[in-house]
N, C-alpha and C positions, 0 to 999 in steps of 0.2 A: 504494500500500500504506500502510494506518498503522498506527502501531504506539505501544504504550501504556507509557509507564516509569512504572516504579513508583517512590512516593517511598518513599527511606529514613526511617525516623521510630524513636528508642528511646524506647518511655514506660517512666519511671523510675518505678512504682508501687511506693515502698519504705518496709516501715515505719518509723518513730520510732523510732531507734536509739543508744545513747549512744557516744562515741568508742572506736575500735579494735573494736569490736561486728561481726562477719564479717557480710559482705550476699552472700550465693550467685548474683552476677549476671555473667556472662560471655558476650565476645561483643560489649559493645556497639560498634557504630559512630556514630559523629557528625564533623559537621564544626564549625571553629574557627578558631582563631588562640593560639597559645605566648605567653601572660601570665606575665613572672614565674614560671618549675615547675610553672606549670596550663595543661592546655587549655581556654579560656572557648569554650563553644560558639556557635552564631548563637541560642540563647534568653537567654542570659550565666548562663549555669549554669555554674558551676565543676568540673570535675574534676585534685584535685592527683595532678601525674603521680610517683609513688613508684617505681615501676619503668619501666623503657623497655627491652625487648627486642628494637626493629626495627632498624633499619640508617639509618634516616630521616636521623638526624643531628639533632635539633631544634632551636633555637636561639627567643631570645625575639624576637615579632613574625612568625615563621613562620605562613603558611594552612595547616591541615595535615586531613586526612581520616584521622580513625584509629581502629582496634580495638583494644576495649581490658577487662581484667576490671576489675568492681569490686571491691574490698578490704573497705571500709568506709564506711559516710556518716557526715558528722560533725555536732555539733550545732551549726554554724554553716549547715548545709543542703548544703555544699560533700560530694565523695565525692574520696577516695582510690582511687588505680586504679595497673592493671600494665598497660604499650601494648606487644599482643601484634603489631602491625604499623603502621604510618603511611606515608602518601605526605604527600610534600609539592607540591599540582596549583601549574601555574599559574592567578596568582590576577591580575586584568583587571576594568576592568568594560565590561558592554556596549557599542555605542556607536550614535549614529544614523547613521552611514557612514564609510566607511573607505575607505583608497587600495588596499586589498588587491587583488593583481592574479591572481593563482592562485582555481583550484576545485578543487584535486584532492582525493581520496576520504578519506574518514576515517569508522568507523562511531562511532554512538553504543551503546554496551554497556548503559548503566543513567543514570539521571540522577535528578535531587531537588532539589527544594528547600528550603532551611533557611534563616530569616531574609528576609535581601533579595536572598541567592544562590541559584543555579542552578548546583549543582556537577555533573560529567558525567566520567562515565568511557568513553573510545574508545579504539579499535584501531584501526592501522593499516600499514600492509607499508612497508620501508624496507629500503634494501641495506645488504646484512650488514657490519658493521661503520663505520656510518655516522658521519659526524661534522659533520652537516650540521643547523643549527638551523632548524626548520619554524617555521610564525606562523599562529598561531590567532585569528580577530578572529569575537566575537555582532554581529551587524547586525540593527539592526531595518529590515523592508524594505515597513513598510506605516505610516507617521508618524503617517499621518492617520487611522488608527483608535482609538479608545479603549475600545475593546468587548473587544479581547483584544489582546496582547502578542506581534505576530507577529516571528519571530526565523529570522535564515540562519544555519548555522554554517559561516565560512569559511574554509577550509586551504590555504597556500601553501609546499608541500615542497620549492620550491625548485629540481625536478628532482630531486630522494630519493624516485622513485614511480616503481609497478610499474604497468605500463598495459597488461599483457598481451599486449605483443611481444616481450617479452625473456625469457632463459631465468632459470624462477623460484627455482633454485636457488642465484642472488646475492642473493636477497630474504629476509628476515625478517619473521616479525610482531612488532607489539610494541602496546604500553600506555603509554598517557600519562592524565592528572586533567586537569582544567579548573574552577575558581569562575569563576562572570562574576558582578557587581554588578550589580541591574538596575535599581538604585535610580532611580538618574538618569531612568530610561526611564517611572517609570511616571506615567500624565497627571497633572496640575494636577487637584485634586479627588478622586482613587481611594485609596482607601484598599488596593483588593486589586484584581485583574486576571488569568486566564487566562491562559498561554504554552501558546505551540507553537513548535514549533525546527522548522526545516527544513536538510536536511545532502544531499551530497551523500556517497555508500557505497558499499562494496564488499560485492558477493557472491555466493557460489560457486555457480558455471554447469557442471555435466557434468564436476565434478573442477578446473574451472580460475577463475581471480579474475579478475573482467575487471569494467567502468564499471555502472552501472544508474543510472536515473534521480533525479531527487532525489525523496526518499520527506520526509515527515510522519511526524512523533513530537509526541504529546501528552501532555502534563505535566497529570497529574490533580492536582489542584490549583492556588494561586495564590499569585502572591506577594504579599506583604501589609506594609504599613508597619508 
């Protein structure tokens, strides 16, 4: 099966506006990092964060994924905004192999690239009231290619996983973020390259969650220096 995510993109088409001047724009999402009271996105476009009404908790140097209105743009080009939600993913970057020793299930919900990340939002089932830390590693599992940027994504729950013998009402779903950097990965020479992820996922069979094969998601578009 493949399956095509879309990338997230906000184009910020705003007129020439002088300071504290209202911009009617709500909604946007982007990803970043917590500069000093602004979130600098992966284009380094500034937005100073004026209000924060998520739970997120921000702190400076934080990777952060968030929604958010805009206020105003200023005439330094930067925009004033209100963050009507944020997560904070784990933020990694890719690698060329890893000791990871688990495969177990994790889907991918949505995914994007921005910058020289590939940030990805997944689900996955874990027993209720878990307190057991999972490990996410990108592997790239084809080196020697330079044509496209073939990528595993691999999860090791540790034994925090529903495999479909057990009775599913100790299980929860839940949501986790992901950035991976793919900097490092892409050849000597390329300016820009194609990804594709490959993941192994869960999905619903006759009412019940049980293994399926590992499926192909392609990333329209590329990442680009």
């Amino acid at each position: 099966m493949r399956k095509t995510l879309a990338i997230l993109a906000a184009a910020l088409l705003l007129p020439s506006c002088a300071k504290d001047a209202a911009v009617p724009v709500g909604d946007v999402t982007t990803a970043g990092f917590v500069r000093e009271a602004a979130l600098v996105d992966d284009t380094g476009q500034i937005f100073n964060i004026c209000e924060d009404s998520s739970d997120a908790g921000l702190n400076d140097g934080d990777r952060v994924i968030a929604t958010f209105d805009i206020l105003r743009k200023n005439t330094d080009g930067s925009y004033d905004i209100s963050i009507t939600d944020a997560e904070k993913p784990l933020c990694k970057a890719a690698v060329e192999e890893s000791d990871i020793e688990g495969d177990d299930p994790i889907s991918i919900d949505n995914g994007w690239i921005s910058g020289t990340y590939l940030n990805l939002r997944m689900h996955l089932i874990l027993k209720n009231s878990s307190s057991t830390v999972h490990r996410l590693e990108l592997v790239r599992y084809s080196p020697g290619e330079t044509d496209t940027l073939r990528l595993r994504l691999r999860h090791d729950a540790y034994g925090d996983v529903f495999d479909g013998s057990q009775n599913p009402s100790g299980f929860v779903a839940g949501t986790t973020w992901a950035s991976f950097d793919l900097k490092e990965l892409i050849p000597s020479g390329k300016k820009e390259i194609p990804v594709t992820i490959r993941s192994r996922r869960y999905s619903e069979r006759l009412g019940s969650i049980d293994y399926t094969s590992t499926e192909l998601y392609s990333i329209k578009g590329k990442i680009s220096l």
